[in-house]
LOKEGU-814899 format. One record per residue: residue in three letters; x, y, z of N, C-alpha, C in turn. Coordinates in nm, 2 decimals. Atoms other than C-alpha are relative to their C-alpha. Example, Ala and Ser with C-alpha at 12.3 -4.5 7.8 and 13.67 -1.06 7.14 Angstrom:
! LOKEGU-814899
REC / ala / 0.09 / -0.12 / 0.00 / 1.23 / -0.45 / 0.78 / 0.09 / 0.12 / 0.00
REC / ser / -0.09 / -0.11 / 0.00 / 1.37 / -0.11 / 0.71 / -0.08 / 0.11 / 0.08
This chain:
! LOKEGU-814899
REC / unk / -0.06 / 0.04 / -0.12 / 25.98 / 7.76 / 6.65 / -0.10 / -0.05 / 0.10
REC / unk / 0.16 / 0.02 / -0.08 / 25.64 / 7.77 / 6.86 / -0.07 / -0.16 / -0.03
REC / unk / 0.08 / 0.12 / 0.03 / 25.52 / 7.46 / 6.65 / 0.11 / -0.14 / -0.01
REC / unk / -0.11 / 0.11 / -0.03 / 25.82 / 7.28 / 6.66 / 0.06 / -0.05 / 0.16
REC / unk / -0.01 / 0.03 / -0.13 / 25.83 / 7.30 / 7.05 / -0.12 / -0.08 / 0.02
REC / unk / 0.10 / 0.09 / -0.06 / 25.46 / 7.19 / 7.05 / -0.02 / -0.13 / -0.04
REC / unk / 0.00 / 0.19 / 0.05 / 25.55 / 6.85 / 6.84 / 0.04 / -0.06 / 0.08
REC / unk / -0.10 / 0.08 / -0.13 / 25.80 / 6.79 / 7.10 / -0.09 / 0.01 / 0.14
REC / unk / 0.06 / 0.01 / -0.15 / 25.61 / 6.87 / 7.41 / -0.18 / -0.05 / 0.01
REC / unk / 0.12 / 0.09 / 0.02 / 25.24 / 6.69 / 7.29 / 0.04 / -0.16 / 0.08
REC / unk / -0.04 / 0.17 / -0.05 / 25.43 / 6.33 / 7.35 / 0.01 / 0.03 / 0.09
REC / unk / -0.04 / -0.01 / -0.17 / 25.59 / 6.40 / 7.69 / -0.13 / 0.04 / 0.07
REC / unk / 0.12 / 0.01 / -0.09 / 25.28 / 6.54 / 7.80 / -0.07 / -0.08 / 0.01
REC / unk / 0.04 / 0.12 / 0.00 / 25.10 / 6.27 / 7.68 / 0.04 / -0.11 / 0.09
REC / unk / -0.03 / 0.14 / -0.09 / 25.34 / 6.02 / 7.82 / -0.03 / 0.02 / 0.15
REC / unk / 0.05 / -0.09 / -0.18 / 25.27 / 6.22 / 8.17 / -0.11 / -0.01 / 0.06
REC / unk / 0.17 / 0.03 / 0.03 / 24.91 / 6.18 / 8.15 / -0.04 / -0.12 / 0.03
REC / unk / 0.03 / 0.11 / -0.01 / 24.89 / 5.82 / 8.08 / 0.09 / -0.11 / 0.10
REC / unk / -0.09 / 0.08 / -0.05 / 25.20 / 5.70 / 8.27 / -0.05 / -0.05 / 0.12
REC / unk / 0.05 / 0.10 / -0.14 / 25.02 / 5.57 / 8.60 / -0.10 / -0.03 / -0.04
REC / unk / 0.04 / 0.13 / 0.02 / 24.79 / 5.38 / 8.44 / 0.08 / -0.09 / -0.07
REC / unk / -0.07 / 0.13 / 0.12 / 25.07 / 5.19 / 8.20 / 0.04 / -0.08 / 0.17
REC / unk / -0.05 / 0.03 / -0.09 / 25.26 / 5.14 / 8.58 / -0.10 / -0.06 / 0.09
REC / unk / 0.08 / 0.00 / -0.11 / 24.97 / 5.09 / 8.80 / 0.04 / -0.15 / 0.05
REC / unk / 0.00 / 0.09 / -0.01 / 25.00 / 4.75 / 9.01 / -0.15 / -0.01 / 0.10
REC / unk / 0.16 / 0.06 / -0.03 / 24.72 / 4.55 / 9.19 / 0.07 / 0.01 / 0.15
REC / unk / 0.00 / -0.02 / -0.16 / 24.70 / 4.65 / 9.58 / -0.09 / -0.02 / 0.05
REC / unk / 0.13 / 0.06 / -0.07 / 24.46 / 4.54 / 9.81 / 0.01 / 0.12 / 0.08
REC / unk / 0.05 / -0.12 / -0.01 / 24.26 / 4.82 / 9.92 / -0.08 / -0.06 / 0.11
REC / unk / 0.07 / 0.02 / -0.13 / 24.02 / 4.65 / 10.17 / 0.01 / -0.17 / 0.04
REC / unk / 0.06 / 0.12 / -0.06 / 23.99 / 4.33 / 10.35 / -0.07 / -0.02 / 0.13
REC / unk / 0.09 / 0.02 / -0.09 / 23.73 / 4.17 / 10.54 / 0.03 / -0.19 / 0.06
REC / unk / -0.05 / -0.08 / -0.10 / 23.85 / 4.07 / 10.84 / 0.12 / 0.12 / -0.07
REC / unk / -0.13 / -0.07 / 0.12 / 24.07 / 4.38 / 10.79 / 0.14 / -0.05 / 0.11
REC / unk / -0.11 / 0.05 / -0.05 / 24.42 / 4.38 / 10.90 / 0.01 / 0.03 / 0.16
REC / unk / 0.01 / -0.04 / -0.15 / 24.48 / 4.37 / 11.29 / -0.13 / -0.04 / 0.07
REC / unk / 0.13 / 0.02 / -0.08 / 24.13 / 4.29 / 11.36 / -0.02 / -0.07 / 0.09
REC / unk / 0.07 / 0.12 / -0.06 / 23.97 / 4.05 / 11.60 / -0.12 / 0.02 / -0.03
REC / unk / 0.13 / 0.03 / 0.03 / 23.65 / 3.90 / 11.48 / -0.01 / -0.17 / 0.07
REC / unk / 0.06 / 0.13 / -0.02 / 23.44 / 3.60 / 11.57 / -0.06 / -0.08 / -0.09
REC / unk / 0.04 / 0.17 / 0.06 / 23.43 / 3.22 / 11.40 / -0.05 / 0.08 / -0.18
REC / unk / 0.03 / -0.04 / 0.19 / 23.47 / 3.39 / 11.00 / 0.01 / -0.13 / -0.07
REC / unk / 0.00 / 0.16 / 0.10 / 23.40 / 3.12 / 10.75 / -0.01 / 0.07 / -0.15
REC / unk / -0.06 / -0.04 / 0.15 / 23.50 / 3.37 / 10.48 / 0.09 / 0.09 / 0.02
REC / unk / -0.12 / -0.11 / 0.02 / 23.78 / 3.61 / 10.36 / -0.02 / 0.06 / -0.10
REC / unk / 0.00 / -0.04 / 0.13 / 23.73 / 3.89 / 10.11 / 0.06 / 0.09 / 0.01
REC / unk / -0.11 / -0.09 / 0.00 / 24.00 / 4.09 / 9.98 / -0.02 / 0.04 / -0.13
REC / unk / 0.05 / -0.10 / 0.12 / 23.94 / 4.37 / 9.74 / 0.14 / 0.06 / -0.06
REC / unk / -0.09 / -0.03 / 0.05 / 24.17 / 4.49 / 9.51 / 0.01 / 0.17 / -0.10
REC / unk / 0.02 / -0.14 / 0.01 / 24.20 / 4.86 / 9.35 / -0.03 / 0.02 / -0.15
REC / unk / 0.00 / 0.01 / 0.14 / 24.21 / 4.71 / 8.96 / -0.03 / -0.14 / -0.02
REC / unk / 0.01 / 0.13 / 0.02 / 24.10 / 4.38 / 8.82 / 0.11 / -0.09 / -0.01
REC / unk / -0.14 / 0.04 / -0.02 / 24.33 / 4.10 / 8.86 / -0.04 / -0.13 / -0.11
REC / unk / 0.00 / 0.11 / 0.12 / 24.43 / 3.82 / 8.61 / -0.02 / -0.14 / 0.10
REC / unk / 0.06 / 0.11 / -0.08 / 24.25 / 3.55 / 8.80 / 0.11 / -0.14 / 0.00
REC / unk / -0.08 / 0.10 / -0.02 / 24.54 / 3.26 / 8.73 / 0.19 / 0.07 / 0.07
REC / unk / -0.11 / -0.06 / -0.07 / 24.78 / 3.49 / 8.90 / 0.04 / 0.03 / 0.14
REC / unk / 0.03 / -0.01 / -0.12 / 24.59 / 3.54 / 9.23 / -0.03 / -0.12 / 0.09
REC / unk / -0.02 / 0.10 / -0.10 / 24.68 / 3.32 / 9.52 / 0.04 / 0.06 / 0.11
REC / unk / 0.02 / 0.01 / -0.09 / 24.66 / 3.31 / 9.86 / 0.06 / -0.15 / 0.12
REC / unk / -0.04 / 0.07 / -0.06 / 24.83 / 3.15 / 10.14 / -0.09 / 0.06 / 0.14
REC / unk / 0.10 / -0.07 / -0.10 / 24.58 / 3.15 / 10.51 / 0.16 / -0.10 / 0.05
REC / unk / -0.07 / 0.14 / -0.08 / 24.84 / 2.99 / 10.83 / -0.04 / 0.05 / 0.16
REC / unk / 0.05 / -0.02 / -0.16 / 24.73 / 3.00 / 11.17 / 0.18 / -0.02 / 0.05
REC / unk / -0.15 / -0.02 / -0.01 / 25.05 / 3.15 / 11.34 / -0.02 / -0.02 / 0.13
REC / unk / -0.01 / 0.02 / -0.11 / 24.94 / 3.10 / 11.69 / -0.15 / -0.03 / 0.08
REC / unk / 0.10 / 0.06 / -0.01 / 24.68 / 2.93 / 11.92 / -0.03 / 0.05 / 0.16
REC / unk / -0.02 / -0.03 / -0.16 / 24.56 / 3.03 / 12.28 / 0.01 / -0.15 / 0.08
REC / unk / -0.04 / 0.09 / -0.12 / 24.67 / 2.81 / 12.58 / 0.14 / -0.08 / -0.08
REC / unk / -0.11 / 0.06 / 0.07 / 24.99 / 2.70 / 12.31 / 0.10 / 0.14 / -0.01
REC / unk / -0.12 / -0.07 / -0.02 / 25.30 / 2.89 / 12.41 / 0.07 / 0.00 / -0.13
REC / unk / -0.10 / 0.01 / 0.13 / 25.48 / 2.75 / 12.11 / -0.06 / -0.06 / -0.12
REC / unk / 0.05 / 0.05 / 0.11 / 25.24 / 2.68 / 11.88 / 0.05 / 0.03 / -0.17
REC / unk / -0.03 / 0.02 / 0.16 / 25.40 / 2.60 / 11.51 / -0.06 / 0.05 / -0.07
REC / unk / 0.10 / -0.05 / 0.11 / 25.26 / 2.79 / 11.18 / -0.07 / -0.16 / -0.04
REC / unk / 0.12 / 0.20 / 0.01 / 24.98 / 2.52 / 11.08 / -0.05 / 0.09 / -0.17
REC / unk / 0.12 / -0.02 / 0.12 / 24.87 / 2.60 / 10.70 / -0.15 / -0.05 / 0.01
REC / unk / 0.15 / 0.04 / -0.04 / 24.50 / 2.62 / 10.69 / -0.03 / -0.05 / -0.16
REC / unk / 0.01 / 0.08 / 0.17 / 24.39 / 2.41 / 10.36 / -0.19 / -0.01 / -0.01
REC / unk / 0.11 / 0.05 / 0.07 / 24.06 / 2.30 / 10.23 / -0.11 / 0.12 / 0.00
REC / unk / 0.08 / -0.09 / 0.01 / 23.88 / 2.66 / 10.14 / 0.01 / 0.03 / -0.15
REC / unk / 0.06 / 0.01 / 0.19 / 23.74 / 2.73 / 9.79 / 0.05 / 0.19 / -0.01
REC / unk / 0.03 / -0.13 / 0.06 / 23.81 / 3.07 / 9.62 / -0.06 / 0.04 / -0.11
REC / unk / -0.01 / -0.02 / 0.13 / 23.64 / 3.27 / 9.38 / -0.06 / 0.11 / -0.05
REC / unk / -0.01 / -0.10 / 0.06 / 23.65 / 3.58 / 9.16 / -0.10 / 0.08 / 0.00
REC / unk / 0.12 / -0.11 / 0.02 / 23.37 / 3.92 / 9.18 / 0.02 / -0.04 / -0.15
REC / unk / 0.04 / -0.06 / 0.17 / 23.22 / 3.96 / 8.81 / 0.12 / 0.13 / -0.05
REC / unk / -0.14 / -0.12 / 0.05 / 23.46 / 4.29 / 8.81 / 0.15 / -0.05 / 0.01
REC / unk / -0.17 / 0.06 / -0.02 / 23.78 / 4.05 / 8.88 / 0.07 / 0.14 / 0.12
REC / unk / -0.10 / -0.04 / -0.08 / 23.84 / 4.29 / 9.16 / 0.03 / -0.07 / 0.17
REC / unk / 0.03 / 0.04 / -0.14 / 23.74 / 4.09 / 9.49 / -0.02 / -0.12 / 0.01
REC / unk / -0.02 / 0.13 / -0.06 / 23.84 / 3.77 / 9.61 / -0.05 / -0.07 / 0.12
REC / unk / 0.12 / 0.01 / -0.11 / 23.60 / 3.58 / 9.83 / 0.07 / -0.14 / 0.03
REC / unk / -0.04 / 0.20 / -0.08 / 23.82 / 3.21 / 10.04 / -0.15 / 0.01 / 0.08
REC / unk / 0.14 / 0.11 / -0.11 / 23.51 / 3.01 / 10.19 / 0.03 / -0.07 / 0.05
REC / unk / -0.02 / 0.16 / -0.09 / 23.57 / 2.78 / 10.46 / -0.05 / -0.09 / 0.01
REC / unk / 0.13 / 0.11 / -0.04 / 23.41 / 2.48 / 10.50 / -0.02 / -0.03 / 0.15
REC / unk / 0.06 / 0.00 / -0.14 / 23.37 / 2.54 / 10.88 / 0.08 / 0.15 / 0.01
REC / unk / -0.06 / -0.07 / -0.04 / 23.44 / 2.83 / 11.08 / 0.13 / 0.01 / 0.04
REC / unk / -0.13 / 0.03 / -0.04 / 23.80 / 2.94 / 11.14 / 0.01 / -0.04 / 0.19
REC / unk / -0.04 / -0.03 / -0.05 / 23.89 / 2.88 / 11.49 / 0.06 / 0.09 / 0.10
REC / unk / -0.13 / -0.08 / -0.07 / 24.05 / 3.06 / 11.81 / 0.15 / 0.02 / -0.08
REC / unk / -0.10 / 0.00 / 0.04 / 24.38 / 3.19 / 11.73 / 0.06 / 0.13 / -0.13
REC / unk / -0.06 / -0.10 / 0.09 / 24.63 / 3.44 / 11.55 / -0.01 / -0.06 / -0.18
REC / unk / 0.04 / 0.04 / 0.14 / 24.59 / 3.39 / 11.14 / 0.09 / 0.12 / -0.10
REC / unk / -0.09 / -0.05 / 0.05 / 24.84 / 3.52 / 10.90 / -0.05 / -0.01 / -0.18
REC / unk / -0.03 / -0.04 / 0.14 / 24.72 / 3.61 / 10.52 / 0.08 / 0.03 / -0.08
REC / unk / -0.08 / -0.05 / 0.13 / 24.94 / 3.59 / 10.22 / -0.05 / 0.04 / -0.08
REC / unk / 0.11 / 0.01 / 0.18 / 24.82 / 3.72 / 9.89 / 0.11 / 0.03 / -0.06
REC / unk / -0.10 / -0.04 / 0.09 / 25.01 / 3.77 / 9.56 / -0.11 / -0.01 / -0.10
REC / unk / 0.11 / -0.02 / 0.09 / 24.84 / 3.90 / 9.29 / 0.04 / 0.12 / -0.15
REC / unk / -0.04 / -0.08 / 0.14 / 24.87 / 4.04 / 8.92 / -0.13 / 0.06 / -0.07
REC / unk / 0.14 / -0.06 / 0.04 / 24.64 / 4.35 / 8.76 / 0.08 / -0.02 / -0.18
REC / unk / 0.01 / 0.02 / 0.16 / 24.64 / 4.38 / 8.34 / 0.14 / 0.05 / -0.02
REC / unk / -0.15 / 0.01 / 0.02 / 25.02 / 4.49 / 8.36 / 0.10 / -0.09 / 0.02
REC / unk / -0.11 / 0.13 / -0.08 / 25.12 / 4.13 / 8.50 / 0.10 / -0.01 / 0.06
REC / unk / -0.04 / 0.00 / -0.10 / 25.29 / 4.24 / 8.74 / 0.02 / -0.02 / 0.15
REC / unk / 0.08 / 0.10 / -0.06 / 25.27 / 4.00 / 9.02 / 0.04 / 0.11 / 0.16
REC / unk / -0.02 / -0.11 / -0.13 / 25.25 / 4.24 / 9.38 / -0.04 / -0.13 / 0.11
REC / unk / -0.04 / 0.12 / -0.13 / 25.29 / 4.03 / 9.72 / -0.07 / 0.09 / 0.12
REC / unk / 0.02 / -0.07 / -0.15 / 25.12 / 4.13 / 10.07 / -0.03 / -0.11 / 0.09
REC / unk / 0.05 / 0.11 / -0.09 / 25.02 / 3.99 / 10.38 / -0.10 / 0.08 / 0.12
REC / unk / 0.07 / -0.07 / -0.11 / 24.80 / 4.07 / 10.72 / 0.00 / -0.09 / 0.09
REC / unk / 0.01 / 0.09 / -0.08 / 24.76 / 3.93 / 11.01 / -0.18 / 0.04 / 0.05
REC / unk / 0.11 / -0.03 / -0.09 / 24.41 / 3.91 / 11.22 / -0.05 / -0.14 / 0.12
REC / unk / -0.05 / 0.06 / -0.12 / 24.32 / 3.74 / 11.53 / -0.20 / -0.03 / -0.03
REC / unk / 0.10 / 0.11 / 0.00 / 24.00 / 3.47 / 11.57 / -0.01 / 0.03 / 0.16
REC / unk / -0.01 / 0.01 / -0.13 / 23.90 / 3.50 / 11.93 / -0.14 / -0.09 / 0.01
């Protein structure tokens, strides 16, 4: 009976064991600016992630959501910045080709680790 409980309870513990790495998803663990911040004239963005990520999965949307001395300033997508991948596929580096600007700034990311499952966030941070 003893050995016929421990065939059965080997797997489950097993599955117990390994089950948050089969699940794990890709979260962003630090970014620079971080969230909330104000910094001055960044001409880069790096966002770290907690597991490597499948590089044709990770994308990023930057929008400048507001401007000083503009009451009603419109989201403005910010365009023309290069991305690209740490050697460990965990850390995402946007380059600007000039510094960003005065103004509030709204990060999207979406991103998939080795379970391809594609996880979504965002942050804001402020340009002064």
């Amino acid at each position: 009976m003893l050995k016929l409980r421990l065939l059965f309870a080997a797997p489950v513990l097993a599955a117990l064991t390994f089950s948050g790495a089969a699940f794990a998803h890709a979260k962003l663990v630090k970014s620079t600016p971080a969230a909330n911040a104000v910094v001055t004239k960044p001409t880069k963005i790096v966002l770290t992630f907690n597991e490597k990520l499948i590089a044709k999965f990770a994308t990023t949307t930057l929008t400048m959501t507001g401007m000083p001395g503009m009451k009603d300033h419109a989201p403005m997508k910010i365009s023309g910045f290069t991305s690209a991948m740490s050697k460990d596929g965990k850390t995402m580096t946007l380059m600007m080709k000039r510094a960003l600007v005065a103004g509030t700034y709204e990060l999207n990311w979406a991103a998939a680790g080795p379970d391809a499952h594609r996880m979504e966030g965002s942050f804001t941070f402020t340009v002064k």
